[in-house]
KOLMIMAR-88682 format. One record per residue: residue number from 1; residue in one letter; chain; x, y, z of N, C-alpha, C in turn. Coordinates in steps of 0.05 Angstrom, whole numbers, plus 32768, in hexadecimal, padded with zeros to 4 digits. Layout:
BEGIN
<pt resi="NUM" resn="A" chain="A" n_u="X" n_v="Y" n_w="Z" ca_u="X" ca_v="Y" ca_w="Z" c_u="X" c_v="Y" c_w="Z"/>
...
//
This chain:
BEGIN
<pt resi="1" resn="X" chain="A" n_u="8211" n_v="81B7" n_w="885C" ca_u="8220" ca_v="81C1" ca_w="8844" c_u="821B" c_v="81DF" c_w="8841"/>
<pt resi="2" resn="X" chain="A" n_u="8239" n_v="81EE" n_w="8843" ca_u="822D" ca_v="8207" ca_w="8839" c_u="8225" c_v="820E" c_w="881D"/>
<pt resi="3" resn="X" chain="A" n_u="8212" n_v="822C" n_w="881B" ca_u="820A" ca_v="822B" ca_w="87FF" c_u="821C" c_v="8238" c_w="87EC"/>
<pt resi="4" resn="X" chain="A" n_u="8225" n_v="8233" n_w="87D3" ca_u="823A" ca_v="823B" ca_w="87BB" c_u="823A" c_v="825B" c_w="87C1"/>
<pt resi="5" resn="X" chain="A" n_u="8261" n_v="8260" n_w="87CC" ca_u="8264" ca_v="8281" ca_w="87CA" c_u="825F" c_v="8286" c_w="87DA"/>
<pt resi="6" resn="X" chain="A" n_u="8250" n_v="827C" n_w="87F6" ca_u="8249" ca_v="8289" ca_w="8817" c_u="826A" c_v="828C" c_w="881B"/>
<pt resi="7" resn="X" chain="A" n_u="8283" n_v="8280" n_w="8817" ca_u="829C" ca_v="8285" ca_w="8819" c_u="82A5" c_v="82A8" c_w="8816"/>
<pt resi="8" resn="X" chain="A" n_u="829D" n_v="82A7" n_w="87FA" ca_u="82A2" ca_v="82C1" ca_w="87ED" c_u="8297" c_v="82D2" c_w="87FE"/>
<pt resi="9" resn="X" chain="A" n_u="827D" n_v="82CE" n_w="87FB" ca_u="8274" ca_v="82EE" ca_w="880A" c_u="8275" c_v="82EF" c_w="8828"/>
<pt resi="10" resn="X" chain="A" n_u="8281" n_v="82DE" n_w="8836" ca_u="8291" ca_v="82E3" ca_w="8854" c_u="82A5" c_v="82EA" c_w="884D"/>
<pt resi="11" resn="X" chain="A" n_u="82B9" n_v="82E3" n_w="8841" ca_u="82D1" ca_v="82F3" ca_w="8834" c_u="82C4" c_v="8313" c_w="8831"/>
<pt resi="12" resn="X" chain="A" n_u="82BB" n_v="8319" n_w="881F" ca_u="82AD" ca_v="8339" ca_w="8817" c_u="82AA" c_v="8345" c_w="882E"/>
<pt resi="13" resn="X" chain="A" n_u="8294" n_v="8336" n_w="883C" ca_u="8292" ca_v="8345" ca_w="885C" c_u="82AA" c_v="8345" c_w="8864"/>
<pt resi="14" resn="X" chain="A" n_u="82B9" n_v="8334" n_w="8867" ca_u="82CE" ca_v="8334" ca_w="8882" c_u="82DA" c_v="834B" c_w="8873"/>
<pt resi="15" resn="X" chain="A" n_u="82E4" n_v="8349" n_w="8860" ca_u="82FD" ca_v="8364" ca_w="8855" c_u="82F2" c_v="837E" c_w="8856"/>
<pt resi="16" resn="X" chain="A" n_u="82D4" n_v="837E" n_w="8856" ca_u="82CF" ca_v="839C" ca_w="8856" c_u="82CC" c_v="83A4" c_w="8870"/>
<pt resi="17" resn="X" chain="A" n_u="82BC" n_v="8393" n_w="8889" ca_u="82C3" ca_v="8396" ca_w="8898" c_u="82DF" c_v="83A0" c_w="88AD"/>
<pt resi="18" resn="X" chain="A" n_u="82EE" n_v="838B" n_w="88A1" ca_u="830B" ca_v="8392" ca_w="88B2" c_u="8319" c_v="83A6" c_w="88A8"/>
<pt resi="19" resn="X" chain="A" n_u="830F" n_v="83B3" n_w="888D" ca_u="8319" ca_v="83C7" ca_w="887F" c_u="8315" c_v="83E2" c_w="8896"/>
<pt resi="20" resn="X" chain="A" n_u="82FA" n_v="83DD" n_w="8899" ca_u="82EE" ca_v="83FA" ca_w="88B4" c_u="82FB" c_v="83F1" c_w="88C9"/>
<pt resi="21" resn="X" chain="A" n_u="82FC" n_v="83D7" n_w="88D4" ca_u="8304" ca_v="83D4" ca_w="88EB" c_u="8327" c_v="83E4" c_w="88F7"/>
<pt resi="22" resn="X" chain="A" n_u="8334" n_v="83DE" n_w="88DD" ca_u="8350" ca_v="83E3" ca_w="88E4" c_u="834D" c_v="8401" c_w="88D9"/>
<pt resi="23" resn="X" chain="A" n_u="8342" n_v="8412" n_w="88C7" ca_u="833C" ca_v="8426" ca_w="88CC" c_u="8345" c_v="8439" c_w="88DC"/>
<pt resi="24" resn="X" chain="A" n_u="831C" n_v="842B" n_w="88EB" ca_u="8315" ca_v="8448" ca_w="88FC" c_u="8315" c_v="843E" c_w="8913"/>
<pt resi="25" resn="X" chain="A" n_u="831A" n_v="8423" n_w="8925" ca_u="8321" ca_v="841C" ca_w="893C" c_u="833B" c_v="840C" c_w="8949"/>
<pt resi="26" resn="X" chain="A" n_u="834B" n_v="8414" n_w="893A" ca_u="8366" ca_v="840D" ca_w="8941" c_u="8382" c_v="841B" c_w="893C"/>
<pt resi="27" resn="X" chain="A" n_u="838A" n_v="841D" n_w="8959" ca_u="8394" ca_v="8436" ca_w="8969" c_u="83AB" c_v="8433" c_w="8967"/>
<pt resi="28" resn="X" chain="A" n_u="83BA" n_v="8421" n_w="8958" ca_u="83D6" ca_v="8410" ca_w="895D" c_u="83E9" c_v="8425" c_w="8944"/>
<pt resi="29" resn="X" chain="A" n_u="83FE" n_v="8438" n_w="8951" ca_u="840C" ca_v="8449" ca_w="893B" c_u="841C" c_v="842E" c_w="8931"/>
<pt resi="30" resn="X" chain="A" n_u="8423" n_v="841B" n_w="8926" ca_u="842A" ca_v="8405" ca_w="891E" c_u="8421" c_v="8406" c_w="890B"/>
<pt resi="31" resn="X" chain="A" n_u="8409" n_v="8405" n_w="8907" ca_u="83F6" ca_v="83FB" ca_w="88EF" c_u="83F6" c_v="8419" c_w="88D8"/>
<pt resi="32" resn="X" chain="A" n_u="83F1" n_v="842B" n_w="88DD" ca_u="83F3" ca_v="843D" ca_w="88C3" c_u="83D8" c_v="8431" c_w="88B2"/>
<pt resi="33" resn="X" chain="A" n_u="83E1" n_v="843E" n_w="8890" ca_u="83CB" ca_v="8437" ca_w="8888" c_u="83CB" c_v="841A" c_w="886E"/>
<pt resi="34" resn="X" chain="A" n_u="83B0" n_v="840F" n_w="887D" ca_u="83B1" ca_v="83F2" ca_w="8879" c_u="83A4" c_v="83EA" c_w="8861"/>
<pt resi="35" resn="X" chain="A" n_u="83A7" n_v="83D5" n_w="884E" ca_u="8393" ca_v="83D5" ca_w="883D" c_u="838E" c_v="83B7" c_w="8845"/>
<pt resi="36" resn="X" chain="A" n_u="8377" n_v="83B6" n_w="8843" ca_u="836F" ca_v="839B" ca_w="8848" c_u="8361" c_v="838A" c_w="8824"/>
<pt resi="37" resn="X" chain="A" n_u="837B" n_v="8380" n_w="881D" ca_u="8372" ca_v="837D" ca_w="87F4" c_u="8363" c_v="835B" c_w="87F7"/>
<pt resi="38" resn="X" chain="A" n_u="8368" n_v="834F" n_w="8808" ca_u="8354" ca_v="832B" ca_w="87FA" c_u="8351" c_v="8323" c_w="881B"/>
<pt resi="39" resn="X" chain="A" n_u="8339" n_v="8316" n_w="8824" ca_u="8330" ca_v="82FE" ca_w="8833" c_u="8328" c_v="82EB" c_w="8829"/>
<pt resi="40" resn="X" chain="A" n_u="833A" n_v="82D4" n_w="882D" ca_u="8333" ca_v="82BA" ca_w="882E" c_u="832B" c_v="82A6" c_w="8838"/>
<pt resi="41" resn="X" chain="A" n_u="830A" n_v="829E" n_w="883B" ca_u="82F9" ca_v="8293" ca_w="884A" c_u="8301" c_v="8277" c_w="884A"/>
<pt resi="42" resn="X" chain="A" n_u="8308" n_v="8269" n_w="8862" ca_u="830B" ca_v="8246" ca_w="885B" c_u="82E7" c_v="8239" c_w="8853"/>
<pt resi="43" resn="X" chain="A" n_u="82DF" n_v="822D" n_w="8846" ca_u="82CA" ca_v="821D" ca_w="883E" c_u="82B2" c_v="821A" c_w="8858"/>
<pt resi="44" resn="X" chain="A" n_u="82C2" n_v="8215" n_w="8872" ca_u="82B7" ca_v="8210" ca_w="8883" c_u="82AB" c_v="8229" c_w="8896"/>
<pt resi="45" resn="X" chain="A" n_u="82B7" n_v="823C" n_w="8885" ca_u="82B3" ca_v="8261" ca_w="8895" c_u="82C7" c_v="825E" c_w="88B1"/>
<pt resi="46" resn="X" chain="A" n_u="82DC" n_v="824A" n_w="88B8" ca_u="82DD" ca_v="824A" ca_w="88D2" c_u="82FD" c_v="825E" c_w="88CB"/>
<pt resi="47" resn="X" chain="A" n_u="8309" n_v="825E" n_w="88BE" ca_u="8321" ca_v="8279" ca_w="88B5" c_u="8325" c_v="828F" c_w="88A4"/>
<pt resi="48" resn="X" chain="A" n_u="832F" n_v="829D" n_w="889E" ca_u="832B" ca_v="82B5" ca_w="8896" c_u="8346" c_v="82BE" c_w="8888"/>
<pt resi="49" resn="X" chain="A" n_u="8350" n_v="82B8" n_w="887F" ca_u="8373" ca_v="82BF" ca_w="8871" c_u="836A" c_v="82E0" c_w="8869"/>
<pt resi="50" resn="X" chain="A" n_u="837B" n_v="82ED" n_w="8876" ca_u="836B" ca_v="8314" ca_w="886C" c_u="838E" c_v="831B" c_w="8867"/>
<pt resi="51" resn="X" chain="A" n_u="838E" n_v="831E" n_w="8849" ca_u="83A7" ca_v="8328" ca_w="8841" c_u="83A7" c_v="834F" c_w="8841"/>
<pt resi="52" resn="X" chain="A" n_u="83B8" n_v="8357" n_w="8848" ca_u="83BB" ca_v="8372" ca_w="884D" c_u="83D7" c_v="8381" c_w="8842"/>
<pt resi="53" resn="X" chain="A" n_u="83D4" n_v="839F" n_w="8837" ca_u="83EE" ca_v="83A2" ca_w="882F" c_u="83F5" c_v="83C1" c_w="8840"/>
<pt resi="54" resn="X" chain="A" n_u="8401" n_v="83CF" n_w="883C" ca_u="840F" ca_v="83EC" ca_w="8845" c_u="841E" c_v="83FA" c_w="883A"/>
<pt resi="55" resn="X" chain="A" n_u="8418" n_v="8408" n_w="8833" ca_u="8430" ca_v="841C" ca_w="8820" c_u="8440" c_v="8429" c_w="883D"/>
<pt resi="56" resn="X" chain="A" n_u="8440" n_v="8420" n_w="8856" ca_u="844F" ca_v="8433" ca_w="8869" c_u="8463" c_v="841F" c_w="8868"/>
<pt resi="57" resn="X" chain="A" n_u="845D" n_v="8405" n_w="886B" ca_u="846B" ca_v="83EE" ca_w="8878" c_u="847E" c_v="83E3" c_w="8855"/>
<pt resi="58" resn="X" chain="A" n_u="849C" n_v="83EE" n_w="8855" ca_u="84AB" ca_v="83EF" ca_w="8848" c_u="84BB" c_v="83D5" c_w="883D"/>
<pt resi="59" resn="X" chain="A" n_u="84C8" n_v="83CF" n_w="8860" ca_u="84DA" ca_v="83B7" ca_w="8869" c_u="84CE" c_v="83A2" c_w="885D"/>
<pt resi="60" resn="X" chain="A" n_u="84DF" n_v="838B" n_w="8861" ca_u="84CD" ca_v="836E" ca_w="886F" c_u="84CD" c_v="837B" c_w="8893"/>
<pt resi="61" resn="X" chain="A" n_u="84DB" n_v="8387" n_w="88A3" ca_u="84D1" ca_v="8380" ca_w="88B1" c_u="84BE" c_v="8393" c_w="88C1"/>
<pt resi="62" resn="X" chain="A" n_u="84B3" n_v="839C" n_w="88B5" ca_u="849F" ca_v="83BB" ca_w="88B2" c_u="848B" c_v="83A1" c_w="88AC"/>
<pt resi="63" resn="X" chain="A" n_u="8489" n_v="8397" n_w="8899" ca_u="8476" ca_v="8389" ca_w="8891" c_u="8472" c_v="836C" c_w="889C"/>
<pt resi="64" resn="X" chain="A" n_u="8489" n_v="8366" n_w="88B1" ca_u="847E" ca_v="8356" ca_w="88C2" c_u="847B" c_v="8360" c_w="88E1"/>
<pt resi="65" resn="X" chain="A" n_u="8484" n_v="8371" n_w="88E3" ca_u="8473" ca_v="8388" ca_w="88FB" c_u="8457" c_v="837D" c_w="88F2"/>
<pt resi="66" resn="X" chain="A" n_u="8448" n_v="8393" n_w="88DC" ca_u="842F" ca_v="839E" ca_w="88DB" c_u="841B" c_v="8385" c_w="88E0"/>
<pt resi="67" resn="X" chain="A" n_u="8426" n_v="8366" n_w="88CF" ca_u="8417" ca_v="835A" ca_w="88D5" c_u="8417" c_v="833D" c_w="88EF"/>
<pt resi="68" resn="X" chain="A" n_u="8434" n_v="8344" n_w="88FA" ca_u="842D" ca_v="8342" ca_w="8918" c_u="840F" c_v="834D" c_w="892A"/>
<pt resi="69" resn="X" chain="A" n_u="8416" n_v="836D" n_w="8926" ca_u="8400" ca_v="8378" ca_w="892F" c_u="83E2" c_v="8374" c_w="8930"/>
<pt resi="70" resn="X" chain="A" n_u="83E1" n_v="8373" n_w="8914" ca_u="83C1" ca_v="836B" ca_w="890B" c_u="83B9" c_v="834A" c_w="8918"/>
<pt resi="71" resn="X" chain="A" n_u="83CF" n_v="8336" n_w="8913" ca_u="83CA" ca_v="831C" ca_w="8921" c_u="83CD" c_v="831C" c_w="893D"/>
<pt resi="72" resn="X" chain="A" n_u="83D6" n_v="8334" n_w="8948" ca_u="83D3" ca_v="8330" ca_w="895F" c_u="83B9" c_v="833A" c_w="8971"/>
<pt resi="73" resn="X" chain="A" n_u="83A8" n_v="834E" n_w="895A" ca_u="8398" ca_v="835D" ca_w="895B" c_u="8376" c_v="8348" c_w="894A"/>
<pt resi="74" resn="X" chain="A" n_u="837D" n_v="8332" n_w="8947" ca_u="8367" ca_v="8321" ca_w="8941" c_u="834B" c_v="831C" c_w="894D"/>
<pt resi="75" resn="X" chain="A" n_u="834F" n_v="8315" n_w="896D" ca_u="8340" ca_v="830F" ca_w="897E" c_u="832F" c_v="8326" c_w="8976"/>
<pt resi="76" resn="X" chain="A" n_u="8339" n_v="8340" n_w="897A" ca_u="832F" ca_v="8358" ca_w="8977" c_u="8317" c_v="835F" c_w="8959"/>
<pt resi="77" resn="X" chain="A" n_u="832B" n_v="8350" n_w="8947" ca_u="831A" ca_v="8353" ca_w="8930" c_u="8305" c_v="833F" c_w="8932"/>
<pt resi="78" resn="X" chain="A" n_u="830B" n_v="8324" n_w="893E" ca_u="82F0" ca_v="831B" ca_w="893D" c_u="82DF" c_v="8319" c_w="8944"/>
<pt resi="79" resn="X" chain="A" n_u="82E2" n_v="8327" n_w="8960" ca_u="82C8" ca_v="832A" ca_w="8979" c_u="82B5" c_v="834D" c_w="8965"/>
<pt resi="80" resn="X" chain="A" n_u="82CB" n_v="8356" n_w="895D" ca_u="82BC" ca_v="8378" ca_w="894B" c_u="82AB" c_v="8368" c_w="892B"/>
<pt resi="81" resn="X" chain="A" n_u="82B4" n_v="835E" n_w="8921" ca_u="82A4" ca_v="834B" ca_w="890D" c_u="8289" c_v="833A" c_w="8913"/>
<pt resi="82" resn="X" chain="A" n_u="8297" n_v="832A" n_w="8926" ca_u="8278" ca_v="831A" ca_w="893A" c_u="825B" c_v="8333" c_w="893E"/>
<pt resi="83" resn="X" chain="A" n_u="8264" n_v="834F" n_w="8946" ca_u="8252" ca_v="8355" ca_w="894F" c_u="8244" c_v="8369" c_w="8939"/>
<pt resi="84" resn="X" chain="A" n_u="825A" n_v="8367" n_w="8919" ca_u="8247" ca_v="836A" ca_w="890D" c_u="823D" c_v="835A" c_w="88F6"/>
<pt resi="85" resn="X" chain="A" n_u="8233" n_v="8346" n_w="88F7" ca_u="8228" ca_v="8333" ca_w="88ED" c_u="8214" c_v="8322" c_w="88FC"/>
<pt resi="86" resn="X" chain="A" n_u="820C" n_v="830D" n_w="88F0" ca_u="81F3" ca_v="82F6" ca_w="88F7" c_u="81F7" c_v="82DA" c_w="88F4"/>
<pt resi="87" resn="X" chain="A" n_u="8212" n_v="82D4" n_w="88EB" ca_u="8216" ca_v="82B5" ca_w="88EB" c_u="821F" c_v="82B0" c_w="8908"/>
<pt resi="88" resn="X" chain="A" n_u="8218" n_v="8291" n_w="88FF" ca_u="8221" ca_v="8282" ca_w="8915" c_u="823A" c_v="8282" c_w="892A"/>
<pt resi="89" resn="X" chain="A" n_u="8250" n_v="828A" n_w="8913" ca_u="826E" ca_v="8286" ca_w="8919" c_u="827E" c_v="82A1" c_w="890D"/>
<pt resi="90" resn="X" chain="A" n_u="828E" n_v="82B0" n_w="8914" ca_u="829F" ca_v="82BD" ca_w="8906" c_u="82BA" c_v="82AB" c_w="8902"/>
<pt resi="91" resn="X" chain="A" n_u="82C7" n_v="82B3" n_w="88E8" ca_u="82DD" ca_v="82A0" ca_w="88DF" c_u="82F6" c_v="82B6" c_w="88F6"/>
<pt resi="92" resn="X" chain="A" n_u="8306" n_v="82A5" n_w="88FA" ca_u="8320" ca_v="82A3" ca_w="8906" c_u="8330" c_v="82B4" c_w="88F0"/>
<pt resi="93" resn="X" chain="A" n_u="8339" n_v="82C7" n_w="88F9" ca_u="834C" ca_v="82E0" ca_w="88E9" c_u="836A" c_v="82D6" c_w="88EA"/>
<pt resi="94" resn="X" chain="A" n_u="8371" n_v="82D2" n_w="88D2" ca_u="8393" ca_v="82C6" ca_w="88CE" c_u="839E" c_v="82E7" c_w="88BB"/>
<pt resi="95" resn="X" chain="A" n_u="83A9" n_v="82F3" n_w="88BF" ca_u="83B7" ca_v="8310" ca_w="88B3" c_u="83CF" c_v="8301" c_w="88A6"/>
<pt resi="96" resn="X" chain="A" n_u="83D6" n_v="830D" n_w="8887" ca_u="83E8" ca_v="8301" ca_w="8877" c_u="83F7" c_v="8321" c_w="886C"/>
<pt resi="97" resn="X" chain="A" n_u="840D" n_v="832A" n_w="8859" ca_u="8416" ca_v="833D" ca_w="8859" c_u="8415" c_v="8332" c_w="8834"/>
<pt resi="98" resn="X" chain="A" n_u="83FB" n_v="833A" n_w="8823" ca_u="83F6" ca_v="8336" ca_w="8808" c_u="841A" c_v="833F" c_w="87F3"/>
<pt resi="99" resn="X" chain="A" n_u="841D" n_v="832A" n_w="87EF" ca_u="8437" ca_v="8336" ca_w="87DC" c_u="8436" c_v="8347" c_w="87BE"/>
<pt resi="100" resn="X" chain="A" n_u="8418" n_v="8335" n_w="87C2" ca_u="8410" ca_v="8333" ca_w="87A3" c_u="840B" c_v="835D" c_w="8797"/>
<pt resi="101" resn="X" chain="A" n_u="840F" n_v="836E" n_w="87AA" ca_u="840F" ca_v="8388" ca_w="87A4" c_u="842E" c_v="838E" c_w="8794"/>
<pt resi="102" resn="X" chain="A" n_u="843F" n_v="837C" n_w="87A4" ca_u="845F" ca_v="8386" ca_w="8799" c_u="8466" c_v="8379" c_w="878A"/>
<pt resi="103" resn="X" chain="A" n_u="8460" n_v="835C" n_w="8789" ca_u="8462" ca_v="8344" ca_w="876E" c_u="8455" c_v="8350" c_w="8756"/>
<pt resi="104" resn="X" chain="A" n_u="8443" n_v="835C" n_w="8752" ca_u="8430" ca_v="8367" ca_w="8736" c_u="8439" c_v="8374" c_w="8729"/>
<pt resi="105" resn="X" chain="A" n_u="844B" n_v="838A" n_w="8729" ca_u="8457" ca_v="8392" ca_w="8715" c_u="8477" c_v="8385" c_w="870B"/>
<pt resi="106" resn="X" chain="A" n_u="8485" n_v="8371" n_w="871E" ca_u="849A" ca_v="8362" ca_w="8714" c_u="8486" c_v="8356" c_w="8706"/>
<pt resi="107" resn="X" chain="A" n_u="8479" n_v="8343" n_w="870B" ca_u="846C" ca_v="832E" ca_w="86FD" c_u="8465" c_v="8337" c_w="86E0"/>
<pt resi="108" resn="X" chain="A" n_u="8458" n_v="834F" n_w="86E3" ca_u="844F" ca_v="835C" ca_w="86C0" c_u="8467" c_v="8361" c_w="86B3"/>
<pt resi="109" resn="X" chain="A" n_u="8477" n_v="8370" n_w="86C4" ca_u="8490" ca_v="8376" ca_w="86B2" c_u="84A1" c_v="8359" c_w="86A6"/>
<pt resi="110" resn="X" chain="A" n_u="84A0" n_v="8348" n_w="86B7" ca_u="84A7" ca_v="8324" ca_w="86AD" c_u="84A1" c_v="831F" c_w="8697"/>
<pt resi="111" resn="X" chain="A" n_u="847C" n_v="831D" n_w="8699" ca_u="846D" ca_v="8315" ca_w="8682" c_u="8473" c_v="8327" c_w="8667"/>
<pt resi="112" resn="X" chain="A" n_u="8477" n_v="834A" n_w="8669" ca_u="847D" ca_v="8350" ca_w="864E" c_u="8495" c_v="8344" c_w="8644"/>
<pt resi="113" resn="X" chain="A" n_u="84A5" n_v="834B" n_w="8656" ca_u="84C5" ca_v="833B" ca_w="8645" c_u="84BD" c_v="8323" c_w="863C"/>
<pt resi="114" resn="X" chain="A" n_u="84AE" n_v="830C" n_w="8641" ca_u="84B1" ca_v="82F7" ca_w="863D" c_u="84A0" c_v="82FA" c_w="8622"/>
<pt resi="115" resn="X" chain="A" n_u="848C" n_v="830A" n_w="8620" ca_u="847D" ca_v="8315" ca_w="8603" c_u="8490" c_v="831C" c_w="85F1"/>
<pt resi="116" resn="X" chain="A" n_u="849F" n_v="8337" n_w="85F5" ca_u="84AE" ca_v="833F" ca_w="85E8" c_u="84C3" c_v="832B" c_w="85D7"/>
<pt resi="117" resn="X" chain="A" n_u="84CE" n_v="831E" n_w="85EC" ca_u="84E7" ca_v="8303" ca_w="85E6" c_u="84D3" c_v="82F1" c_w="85D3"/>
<pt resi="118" resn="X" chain="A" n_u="84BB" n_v="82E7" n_w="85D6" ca_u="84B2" ca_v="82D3" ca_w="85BF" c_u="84AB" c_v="82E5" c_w="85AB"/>
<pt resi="119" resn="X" chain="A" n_u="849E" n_v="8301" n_w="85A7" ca_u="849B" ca_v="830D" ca_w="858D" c_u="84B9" c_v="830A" c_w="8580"/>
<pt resi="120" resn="X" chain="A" n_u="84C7" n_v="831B" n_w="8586" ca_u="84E4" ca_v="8319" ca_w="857A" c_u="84ED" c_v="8302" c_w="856D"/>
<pt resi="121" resn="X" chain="A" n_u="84F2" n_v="82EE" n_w="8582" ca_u="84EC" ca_v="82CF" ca_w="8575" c_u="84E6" c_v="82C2" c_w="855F"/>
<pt resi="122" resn="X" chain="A" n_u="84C9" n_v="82CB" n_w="855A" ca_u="84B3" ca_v="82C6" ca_w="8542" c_u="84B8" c_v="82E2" c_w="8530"/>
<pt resi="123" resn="X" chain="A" n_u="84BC" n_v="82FD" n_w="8533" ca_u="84BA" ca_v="8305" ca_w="8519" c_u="84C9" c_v="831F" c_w="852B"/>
<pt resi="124" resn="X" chain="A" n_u="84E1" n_v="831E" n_w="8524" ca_u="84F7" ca_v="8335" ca_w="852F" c_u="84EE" c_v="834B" c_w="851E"/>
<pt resi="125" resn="X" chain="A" n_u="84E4" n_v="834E" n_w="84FF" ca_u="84E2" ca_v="835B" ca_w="84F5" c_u="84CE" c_v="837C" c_w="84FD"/>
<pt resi="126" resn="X" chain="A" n_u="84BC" n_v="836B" n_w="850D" ca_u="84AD" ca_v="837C" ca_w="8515" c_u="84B3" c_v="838B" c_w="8535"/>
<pt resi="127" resn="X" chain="A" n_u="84C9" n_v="8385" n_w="8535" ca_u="84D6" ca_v="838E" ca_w="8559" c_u="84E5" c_v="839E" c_w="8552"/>
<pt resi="128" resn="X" chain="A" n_u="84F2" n_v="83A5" n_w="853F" ca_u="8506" ca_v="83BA" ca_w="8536" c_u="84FC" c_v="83D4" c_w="8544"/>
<pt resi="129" resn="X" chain="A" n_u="84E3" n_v="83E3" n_w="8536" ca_u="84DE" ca_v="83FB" ca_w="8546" c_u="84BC" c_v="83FC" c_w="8551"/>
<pt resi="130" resn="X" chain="A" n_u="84C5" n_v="83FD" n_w="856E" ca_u="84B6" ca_v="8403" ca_w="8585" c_u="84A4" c_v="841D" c_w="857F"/>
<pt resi="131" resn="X" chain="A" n_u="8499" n_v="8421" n_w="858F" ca_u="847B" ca_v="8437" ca_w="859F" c_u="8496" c_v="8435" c_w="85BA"/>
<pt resi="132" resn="X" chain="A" n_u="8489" n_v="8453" n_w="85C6" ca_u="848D" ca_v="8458" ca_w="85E1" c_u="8486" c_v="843E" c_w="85F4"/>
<pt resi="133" resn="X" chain="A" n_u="8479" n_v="842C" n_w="85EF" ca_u="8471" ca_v="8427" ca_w="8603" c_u="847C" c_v="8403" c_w="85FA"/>
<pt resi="134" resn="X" chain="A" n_u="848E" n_v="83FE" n_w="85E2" ca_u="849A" ca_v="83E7" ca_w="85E3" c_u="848F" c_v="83CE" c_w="85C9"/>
<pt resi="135" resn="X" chain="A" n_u="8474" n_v="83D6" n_w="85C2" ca_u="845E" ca_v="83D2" ca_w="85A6" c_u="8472" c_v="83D1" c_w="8597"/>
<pt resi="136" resn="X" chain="A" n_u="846C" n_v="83BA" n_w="8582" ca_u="8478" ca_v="83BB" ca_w="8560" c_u="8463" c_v="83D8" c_w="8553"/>
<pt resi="137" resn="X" chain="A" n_u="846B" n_v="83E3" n_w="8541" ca_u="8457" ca_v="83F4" ca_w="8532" c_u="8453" c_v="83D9" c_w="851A"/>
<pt resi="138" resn="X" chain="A" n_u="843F" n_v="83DC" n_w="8511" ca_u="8437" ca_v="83CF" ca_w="8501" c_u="8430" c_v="83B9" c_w="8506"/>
//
């Protein structure tokens, strides 16, 4: 049995790791600059889900370039991880293209409207006049 959170902090390693890795040892003009934002450790440490995003990579298919590359560039990351660490096993590198950078501000902007729409709702009176920034005063 592993012990509570050994998940997590292989995740922590792996992302900061592969953060330097794609960095400062990878030569591929493909890749540009990478952010490496969540790893997700399977329970068993035996996979590694490493979501990554790019402000270069525009497209979808820029952004399924980049993470062609990186998955094709795995073996690589996990033989450079193996040698810096002390477990038993390094987890198996799966590269995902994080949406959740370009979903976050639709999504907030969703959620105010949907605020806005139930204040109005319940007391229009106080929606009449706004703040810069969309606030009832008062």
């Amino acid at each position: 049995m592993t012990d509570a959170g050994r998940d997590l902090r292989v995740g922590d390693f792996v992302r900061d790791e592969l953060a330097a890795i794609i960095q400062r040892e990878m030569r591929d003009p493909r890749i540009g600059m990478v952010s490496v934002n969540e790893v997700r450790v399977s329970r068993d440490l035996s996979y590694a889900d490493v979501y990554v995003s790019s402000l270069d990579a525009r497209t979808k298919a820029q952004k399924d370039e980049l993470v062609g590359v990186l998955n094709k560039a795995a073996g690589f990351f996990r033989s450079e991880l193996a040698k810096r660490h002390r477990m038993r096993t390094t987890p198996r590198i799966r590269v995902h293209y994080d949406r959740l950078i370009e979903e976050g501000p639709r999504m907030d902007a969703l959620i105010d409207r949907a605020v806005r729409a139930d204040h109005e709702q319940h007391d229009p009176a106080l929606w009449d006049e706004r703040d810069d920034e969309g606030q009832p005063h008062g």
